[in-house]
N, C-alpha and C positions, 0 to 999 in steps of 0.2 A: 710710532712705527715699532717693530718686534725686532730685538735683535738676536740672532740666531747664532749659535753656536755648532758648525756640523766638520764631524770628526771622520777620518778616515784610519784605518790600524790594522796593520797586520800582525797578528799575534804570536808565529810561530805554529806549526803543528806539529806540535810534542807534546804529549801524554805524557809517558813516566817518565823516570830521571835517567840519566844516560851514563854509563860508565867513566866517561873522561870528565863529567865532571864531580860523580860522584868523589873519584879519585882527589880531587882538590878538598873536599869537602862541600861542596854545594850540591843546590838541590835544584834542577829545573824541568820538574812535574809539573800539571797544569792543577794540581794540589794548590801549589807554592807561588809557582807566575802569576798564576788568576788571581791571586791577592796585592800582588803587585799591580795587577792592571785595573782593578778595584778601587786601588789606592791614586791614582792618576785620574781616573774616571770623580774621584772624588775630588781632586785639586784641581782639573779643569772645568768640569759640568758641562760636557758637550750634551746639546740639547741634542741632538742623535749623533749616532754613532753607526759607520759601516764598516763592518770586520770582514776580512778577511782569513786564511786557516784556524778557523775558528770550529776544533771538532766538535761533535754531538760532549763529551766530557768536558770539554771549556768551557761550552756555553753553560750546561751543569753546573760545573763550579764559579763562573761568573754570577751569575743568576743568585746562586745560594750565596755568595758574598755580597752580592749588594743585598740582599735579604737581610743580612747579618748585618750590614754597614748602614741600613734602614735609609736605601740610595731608591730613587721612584724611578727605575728602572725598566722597561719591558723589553723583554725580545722576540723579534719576527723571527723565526725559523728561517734558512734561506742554505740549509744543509753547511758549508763552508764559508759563505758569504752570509751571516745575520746582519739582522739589522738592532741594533737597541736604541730606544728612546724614550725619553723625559714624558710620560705618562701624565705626570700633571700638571703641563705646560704644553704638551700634543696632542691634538686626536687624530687617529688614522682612520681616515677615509677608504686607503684601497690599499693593493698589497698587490704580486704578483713575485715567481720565480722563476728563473731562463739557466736553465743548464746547457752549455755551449755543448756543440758536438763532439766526440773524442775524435771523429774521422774526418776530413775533409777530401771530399774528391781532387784529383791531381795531386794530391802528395802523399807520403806516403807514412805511415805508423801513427799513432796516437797522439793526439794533441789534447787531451784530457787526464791527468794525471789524476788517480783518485777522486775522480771525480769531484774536482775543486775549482774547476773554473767555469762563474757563471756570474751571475748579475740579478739582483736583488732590488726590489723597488718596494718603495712605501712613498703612498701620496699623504700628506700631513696638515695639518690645520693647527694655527696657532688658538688656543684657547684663552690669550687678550687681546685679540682684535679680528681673528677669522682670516686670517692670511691664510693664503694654500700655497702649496709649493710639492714639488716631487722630488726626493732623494733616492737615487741610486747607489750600490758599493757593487765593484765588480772586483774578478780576478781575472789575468788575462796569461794566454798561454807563457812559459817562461824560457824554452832553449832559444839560443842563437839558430841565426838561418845555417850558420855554418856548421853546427852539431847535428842541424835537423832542418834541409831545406824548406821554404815554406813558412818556415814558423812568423818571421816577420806579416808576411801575407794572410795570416792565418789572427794573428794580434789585430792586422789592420781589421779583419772580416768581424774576428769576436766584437770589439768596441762599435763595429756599423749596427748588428743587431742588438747591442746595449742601447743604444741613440734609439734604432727605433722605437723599441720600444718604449723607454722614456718620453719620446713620442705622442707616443699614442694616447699615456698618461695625460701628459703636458693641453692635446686637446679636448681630453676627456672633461679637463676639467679648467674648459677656461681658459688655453695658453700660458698657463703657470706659470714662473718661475721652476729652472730646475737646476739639482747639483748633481753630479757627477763624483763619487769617490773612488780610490783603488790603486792596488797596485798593478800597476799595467805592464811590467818587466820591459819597460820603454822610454827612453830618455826624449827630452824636448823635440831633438831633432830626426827620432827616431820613425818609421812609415808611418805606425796607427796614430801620432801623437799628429804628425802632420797630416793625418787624411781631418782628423779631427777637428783642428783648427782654424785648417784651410777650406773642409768641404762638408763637416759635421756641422755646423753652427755652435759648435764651441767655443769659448773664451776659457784660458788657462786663467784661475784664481789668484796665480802668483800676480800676470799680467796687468791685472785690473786693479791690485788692492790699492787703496789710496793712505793709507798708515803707514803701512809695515808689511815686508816681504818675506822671509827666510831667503837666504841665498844659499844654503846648504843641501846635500843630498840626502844627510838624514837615513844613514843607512853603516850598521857597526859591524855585520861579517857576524852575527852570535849563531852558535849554530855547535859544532860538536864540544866548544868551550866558549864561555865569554868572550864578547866582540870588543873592536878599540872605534870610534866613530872614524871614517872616511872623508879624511879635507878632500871633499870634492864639491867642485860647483852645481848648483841649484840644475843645470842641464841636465847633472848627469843622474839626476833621481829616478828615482822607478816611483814614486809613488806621487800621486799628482791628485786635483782636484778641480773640474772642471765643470763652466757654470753655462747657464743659456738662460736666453729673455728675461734676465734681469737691469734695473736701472742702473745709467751711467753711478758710478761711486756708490753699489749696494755690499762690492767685496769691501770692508774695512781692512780687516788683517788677516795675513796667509804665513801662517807660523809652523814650527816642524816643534816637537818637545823630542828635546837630545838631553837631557839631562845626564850626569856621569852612570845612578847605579841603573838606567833604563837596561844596559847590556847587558842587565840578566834576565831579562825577562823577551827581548825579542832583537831580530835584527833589523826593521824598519822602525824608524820614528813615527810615531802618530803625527798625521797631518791635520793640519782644521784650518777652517776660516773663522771669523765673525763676518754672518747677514747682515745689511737690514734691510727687510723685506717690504 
């Protein structure tokens, strides 16, 4: 059987370097981070990977560093949400991209911010043994209901059209296996997480692992200056990993990488599991 390794990250989007930290003396361009996350990409080898603010220049610069780091990397285009993956341990079968709507009727203002919140699919096949499976990485809206009525409702609606579609994939080809990656600006108990596990046919990867869980949130505040990590419980994560039609004990391990110098290059931990599919 294949063991998989499938990664979730959000990278930060930020381009150049920003004054408050230039002031310190650091740099956090996607020059500088993208090697950093290059470098992580190379100590874990997630066999795919779903990014998150991942701009048109990140992926640039990603791209050209694993070029440079001679990493068998490719990436799906998927605007904000790419996909990359292990080229010569994958083949992709299928691909699709879902940019969620900025409007939603009954509420009111923008629920698309730059155009960064959508959902990215790639169907994949393992090249030792012919397994298929479907990988998604979404982004999901981010204010409180309370900054921005709706918004919870709106979280819950984007993740219903990430399912289906996945979906659609998942019969496309066979009833698949499928993952779910992202950051969903929604803690465990929070609507879209509960529509999902309760009426999505979702199972949460933390839920299922039979090894090893993360119990942490996996989230450091990096953003106008370097972040400090957040002792908070595993609930209160925003970034999650969520699995369908797979067999009893296929999640092995549901890990967060917090490492100390991670807070300069983003404020989410890369999430991943180990498959075996």
């Amino acid at each position: 059987m294949s063991i998989i390794r499938l990664m979730g990250q959000n990278v930060w989007n930020c381009t150049g370097n920003l004054p408050t930290w230039e002031e310190r003396g650091l740099d956090c361009s996607s020059a500088v981070r993208m090697k950093g996350h290059v470098r992580i990409l190379e100590e874990l080898l997630p066999d795919v990977l779903g990014g998150q603010e991942v701009n048109m220049q990140m992926q640039l610069d990603l791209k050209m560093n694993c070029i440079e780091r001679n990493l068998p990397y490719t990436i799906i285009w998927g605007n904000m949400t790419p996909i990359v993956y292990r080229a010569d341990k994958l083949e992709l079968l299928d691909t699709e991209y879902l940019l969620y709507p900025a409007h939603v009727d009954g509420y009111e203002g923008s629920f698309n911010d730059v155009r960064s919140k959508s959902c990215n699919v790639g169907v994949f096949r393992t090249k030792e043994d012919g397994k298929v499976f479907v990988f998604a990485t979404t982004h999901l809206w981010w204010k409180s209901s309370e900054a921005q009525p709706g918004s919870a409702e709106v979280r819950r609606m984007q993740l219903s059209m990430a399912t289906e579609l996945v979906k659609t994939y998942q019969e496309k080809y066979g009833n698949c296996p499928a993952v779910l990656v992202g950051d969903l600006n929604a803690g465990y108990y929070a609507q879209a997480l509960r529509w999902a596990l309760e009426e999505g046919g979702w199972q949460h990867a933390h839920d299922v692992a039979v090894e090893y869980r993360h119990e942490g949130k996996g989230f450091n505040g990096c953003g106008v200056h370097p972040g400090v990590w957040q002792d908070e419980p595993f609930e209160k994560a925003l970034d999650h990993i969520l699995v369908r039609d797979i067999p009893e004990g296929a999640v092995r391990r549901f890990d967060r990488y917090c490492a100390e110098d991670y807070v300069y290059l983003s404020d989410h931990a890369p999430v991943y599991i180990d498959l075996k599919l």
